[in-house]
C-alpha positions in Angstrom: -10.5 -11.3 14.0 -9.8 -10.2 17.6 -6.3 -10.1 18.7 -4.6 -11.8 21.4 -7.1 -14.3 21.2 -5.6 -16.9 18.4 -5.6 -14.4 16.0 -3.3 -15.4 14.1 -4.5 -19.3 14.6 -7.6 -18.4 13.4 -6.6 -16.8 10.3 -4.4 -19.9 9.2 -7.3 -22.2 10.2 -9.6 -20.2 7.7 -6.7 -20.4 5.3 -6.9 -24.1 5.7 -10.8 -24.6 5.4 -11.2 -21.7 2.4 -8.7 -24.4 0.4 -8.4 -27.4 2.3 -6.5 -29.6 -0.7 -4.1 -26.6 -1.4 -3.1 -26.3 2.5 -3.3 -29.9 3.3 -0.1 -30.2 0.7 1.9 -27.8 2.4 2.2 -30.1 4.7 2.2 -27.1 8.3 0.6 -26.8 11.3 -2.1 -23.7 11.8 0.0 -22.6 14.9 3.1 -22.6 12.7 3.0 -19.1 10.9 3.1 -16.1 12.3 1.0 -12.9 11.1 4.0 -11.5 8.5 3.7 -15.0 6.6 0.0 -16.1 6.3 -0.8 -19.0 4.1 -2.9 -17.0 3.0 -3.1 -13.0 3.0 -5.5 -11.9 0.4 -9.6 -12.2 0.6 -11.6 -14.1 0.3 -10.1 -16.1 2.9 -9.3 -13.9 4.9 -11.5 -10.6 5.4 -11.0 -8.4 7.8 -12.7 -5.6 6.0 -17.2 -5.5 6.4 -17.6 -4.0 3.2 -15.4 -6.6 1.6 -16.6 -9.7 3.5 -20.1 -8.5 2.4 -19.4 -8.1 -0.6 -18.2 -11.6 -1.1 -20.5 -13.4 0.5 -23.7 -11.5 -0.8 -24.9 -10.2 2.3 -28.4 -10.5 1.6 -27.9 -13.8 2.2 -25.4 -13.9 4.7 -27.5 -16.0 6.8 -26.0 -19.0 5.2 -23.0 -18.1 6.9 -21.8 -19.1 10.3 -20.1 -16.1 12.3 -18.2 -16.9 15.6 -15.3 -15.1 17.4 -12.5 -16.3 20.5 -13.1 -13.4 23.2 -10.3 -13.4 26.4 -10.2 -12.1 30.2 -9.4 -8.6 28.9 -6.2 -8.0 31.9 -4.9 -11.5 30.8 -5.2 -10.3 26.9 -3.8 -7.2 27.8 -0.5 -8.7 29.4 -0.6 -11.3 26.5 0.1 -8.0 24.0 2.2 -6.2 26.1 4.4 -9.2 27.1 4.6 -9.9 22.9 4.5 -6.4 21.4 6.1 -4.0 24.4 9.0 -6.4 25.3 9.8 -9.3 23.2 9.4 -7.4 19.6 11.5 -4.8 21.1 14.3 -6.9 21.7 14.7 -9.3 18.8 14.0 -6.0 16.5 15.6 -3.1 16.6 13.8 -0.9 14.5 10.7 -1.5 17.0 13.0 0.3 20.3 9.9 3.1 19.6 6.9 0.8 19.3 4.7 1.1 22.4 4.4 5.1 22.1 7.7 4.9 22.7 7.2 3.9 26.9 9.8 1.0 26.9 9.2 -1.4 29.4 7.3 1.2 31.4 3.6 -0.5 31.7 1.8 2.8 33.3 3.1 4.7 30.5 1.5 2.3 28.4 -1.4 1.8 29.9 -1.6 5.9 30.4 -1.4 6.2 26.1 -3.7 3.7 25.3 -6.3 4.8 27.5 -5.9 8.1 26.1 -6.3 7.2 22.5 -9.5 4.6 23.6 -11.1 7.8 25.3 -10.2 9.9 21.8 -11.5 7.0 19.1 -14.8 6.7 21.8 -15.7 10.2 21.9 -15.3 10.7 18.3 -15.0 7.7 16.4 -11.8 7.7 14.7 -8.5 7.9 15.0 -5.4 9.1 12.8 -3.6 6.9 12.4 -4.8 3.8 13.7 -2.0 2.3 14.8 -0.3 -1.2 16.0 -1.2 -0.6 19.4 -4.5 0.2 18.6 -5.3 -2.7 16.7 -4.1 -5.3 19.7 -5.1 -3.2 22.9 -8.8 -1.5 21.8 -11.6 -3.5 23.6 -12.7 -6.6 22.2 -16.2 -5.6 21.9 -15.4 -2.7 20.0 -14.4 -5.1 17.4 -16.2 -7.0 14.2 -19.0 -4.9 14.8 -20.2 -6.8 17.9 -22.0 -3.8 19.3 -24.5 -4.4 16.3 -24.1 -7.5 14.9 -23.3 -9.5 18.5 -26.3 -11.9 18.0 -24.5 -13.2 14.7 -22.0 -14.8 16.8 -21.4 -17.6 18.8 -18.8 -16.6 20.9 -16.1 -18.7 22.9 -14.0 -18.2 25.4 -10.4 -18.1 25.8 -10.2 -18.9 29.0 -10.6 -22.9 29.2 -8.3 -24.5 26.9 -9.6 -27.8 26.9 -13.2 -26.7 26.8 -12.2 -24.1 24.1 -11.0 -26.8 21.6 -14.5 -29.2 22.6 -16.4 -26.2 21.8 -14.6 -25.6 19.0 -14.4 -28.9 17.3 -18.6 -29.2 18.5 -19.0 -26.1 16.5 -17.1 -26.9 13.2 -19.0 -30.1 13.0 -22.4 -28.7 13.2 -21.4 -26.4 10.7 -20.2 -29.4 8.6 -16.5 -29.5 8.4 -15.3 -32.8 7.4 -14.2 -35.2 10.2 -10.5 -35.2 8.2 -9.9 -31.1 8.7 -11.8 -31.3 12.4 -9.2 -33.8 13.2 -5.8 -32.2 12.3 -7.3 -29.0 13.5 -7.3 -30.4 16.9 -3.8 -32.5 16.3 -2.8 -28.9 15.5 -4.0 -27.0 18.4 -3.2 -29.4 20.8 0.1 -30.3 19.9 1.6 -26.8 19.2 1.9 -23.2 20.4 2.8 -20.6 18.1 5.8 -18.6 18.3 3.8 -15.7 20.4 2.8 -17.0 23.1 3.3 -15.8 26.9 1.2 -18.1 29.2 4.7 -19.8 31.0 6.7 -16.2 30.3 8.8 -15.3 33.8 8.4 -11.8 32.5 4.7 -12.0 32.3 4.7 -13.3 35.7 6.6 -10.1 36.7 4.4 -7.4 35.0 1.3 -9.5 36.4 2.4 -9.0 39.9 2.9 -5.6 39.1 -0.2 -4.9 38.5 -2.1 -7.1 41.0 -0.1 -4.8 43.5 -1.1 -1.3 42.2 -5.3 -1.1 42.2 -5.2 2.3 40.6 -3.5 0.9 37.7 -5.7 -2.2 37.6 -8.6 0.1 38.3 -7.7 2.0 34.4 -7.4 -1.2 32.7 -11.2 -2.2 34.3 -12.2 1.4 32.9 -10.4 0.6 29.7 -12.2 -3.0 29.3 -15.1 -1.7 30.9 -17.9 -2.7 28.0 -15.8 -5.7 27.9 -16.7 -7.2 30.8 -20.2 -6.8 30.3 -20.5 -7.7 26.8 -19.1 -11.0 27.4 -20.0 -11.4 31.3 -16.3 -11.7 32.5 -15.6 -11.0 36.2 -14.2 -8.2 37.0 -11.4 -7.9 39.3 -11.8 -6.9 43.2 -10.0 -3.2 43.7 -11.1 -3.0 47.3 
């Protein structure tokens, strides 16, 4: 799954179509739960592990299978995270004052860490730990493999609300999801945002400007998200 980019949506919608009769009596939305109380934690609905996933669905004939991922602007998923993680988990909890290397509010701080632990787990493939902020900061296209495996996906984008859920709903039929699940699946996404989100946050707003108004800042995010704009043919931002 790629974070900060319905995640946690997605997750619960795979819950949903992995055991459709089981969810459907629960009688919950897929923008209800938040990650700390799937419907569902354990595989095989939910695999975020390749050896696992392979495993399970016999990957020798995994082409029976239908892969697709929900890729994002990689600024407006970076604000998204910080927004969530750096400022609003930090105030309703206060054993996370020390999440977000510890750099408060402070964005360049942020910004400064992460790109240094991108550079380290780049140059030599790993890192110890992997952390949190690893997890929802690392570049998309670093994720699920996509460097390998990118032609397995159909990918769609974040960007477009609207379009996302046509494209979305287009897709699951083709792949034959019943009419019944495609249809509370949209009721779902359409009527409800989940707990996380930071589109009509003031604060985003503020740490938005912020970094519209200082390029070299901008210009190490760019750096940061470098392969993903290319990957997944995003425009990237004018620093002149």
């Amino acid at each position: 799954m790629n974070t900060k980019s319905m995640c946690t949506v997605m997750e619960e919608l795979m819950c949903l179509l992995y055991d459709p009769i089981e969810y459907l009596k629960k009688n919950i939305s897929i923008t209800d739960r938040m990650y700390s109380s799937m419907t569902c934690k354990n595989p095989p609905a939910v695999l975020n592990n390749r050896n696992k996933l392979r495993h399970f669905i016999n990957y020798q004939n995994d082409k029976s299978y239908n892969y697709h991922i929900i890729v994002r602007d990689p600024i407006d998923r970076f604000l998204s995270g910080f927004v969530d993680k750096c400022f609003r988990e930090r105030i309703k909890d206060n054993d996370k004052k020390k999440i977000c290397f510890g750099c408060g509010y402070d964005i360049e701080c942020f910004i400064n860490e992460i790109y240094r632990r991108a550079k380290i787990f780049h140059d030599k493939g790993e890192l110890h730990p992997y952390i949190m902020e690893d997890f929802h900061f690392m570049p998309q296209s670093w994720k699920c493999y996509l460097n390998e495996e990118k032609e397995k996906y159909t990918i769609f984008y974040y960007t477009n609300k609207t379009k996302l859920y046509r494209d979305l709903d287009d897709y699951y039929k083709n792949v034959g999801v019943p009419s019944y699940l495609r249809e509370k699946i949209q009721h779902d996404l359409k009527s409800n945002f989940t707990k996380h989100k930071t589109f009509d946050s003031p604060i985003r707003t503020s740490f938005e400007n912020f970094l519209r108004n200082d390029k070299e800042l901008t210009k190490k995010l760019v750096n940061l998200y470098y392969t993903d704009y290319i990957m997944f043919n995003f425009t990237i931002p004018k620093l002149d």
